[in-house]
C-alpha positions as CSV (number, residue, x, y, z in Angstrom):
1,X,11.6,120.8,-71.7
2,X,9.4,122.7,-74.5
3,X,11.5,121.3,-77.0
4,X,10.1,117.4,-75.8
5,X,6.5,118.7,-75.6
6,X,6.9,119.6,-78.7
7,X,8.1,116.4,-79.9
8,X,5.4,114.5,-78.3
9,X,2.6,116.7,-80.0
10,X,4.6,116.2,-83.3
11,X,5.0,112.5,-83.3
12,X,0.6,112.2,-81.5
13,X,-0.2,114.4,-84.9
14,X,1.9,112.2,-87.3
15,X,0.4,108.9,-85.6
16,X,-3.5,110.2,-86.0
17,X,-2.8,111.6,-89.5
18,X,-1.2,107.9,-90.7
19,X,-3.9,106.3,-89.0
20,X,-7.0,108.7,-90.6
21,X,-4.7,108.1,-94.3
22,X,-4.7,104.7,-93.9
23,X,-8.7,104.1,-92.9
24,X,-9.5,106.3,-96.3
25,X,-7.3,104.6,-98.4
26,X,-8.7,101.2,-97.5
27,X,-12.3,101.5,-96.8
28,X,-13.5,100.9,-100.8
29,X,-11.2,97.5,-99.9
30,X,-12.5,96.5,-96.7
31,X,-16.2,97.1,-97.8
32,X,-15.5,95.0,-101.0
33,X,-14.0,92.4,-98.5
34,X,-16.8,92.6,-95.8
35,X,-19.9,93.5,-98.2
36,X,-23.2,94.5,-96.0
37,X,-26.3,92.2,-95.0
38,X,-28.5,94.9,-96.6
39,X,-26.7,94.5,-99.7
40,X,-27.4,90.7,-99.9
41,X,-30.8,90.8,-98.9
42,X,-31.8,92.7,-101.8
43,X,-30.3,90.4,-103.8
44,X,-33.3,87.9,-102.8
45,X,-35.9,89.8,-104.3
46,X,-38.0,88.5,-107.1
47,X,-36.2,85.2,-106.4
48,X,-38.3,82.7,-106.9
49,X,-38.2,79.9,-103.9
50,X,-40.3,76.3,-102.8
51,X,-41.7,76.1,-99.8
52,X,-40.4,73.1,-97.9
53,X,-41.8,72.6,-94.3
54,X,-44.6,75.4,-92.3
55,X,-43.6,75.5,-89.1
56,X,-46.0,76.5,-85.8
57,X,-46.2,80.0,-86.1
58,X,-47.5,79.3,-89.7
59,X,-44.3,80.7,-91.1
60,X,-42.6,78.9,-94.0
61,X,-39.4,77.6,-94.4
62,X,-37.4,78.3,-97.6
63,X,-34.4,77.1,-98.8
64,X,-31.8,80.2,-100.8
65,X,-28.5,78.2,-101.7
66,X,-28.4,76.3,-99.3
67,X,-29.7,78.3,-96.1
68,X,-32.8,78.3,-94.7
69,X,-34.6,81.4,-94.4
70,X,-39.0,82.3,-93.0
71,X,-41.0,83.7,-95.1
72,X,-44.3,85.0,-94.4
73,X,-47.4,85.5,-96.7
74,X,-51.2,86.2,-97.2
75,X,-51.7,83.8,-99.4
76,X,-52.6,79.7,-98.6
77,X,-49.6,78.3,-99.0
78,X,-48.5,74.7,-98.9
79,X,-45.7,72.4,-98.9
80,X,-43.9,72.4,-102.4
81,X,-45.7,75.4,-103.5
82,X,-43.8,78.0,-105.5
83,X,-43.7,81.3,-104.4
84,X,-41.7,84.5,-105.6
85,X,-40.0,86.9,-102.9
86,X,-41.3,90.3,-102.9
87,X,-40.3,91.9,-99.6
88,X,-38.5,92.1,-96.5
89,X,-39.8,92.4,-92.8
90,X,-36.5,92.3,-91.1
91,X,-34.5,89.1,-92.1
92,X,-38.3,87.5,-92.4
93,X,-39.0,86.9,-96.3
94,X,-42.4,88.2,-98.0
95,X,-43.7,85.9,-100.2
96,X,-46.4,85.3,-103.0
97,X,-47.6,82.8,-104.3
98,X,-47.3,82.4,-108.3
């Protein structure tokens, strides 16, 4: 009876110590594969974008390859203007005008 008990706690050990090997050894991969939202939102800054409609709330709407994004800003902007991104409030863009 001891000898199955210890067994069991043998093969539990083995399985959790595969399973910890396993997460280490693939974590630089699966961050490579899944990337972060963080990560890409920095990417925006400085971008410079055109502002294409201003919707009720007097936010604007950009487009960033292809996807539409709000942006907010002090500044009077219009339709077509150009403004530059220099900030995030959440997944709300900061802009100003150039």
């Amino acid at each position: 009876m001891y000898i199955w008990l210890g067994v069991l706690i043998f093969l539990v050990f083995t399985v959790i110590s595969f399973k910890i090997l396993f997460i280490i050894l693939t974590r630089k991969f699966t961050k490579k594969v899944r990337g972060t939202k963080d990560d890409h939102i920095e990417t925006l800054r400085g971008r410079l974008v055109q502002i294409r409609k201003i919707n009720k709330e007097n936010k604007f709407e950009v487009s960033i390859d292809g996807k539409y994004w709000l942006g907010t800003s002090d500044d009077n902007l219009k339709i077509g203007d150009n403004a530059i991104i220099i900030g995030f409030n959440d997944l709300i863009l900061i802009l100003k005008k150039i």
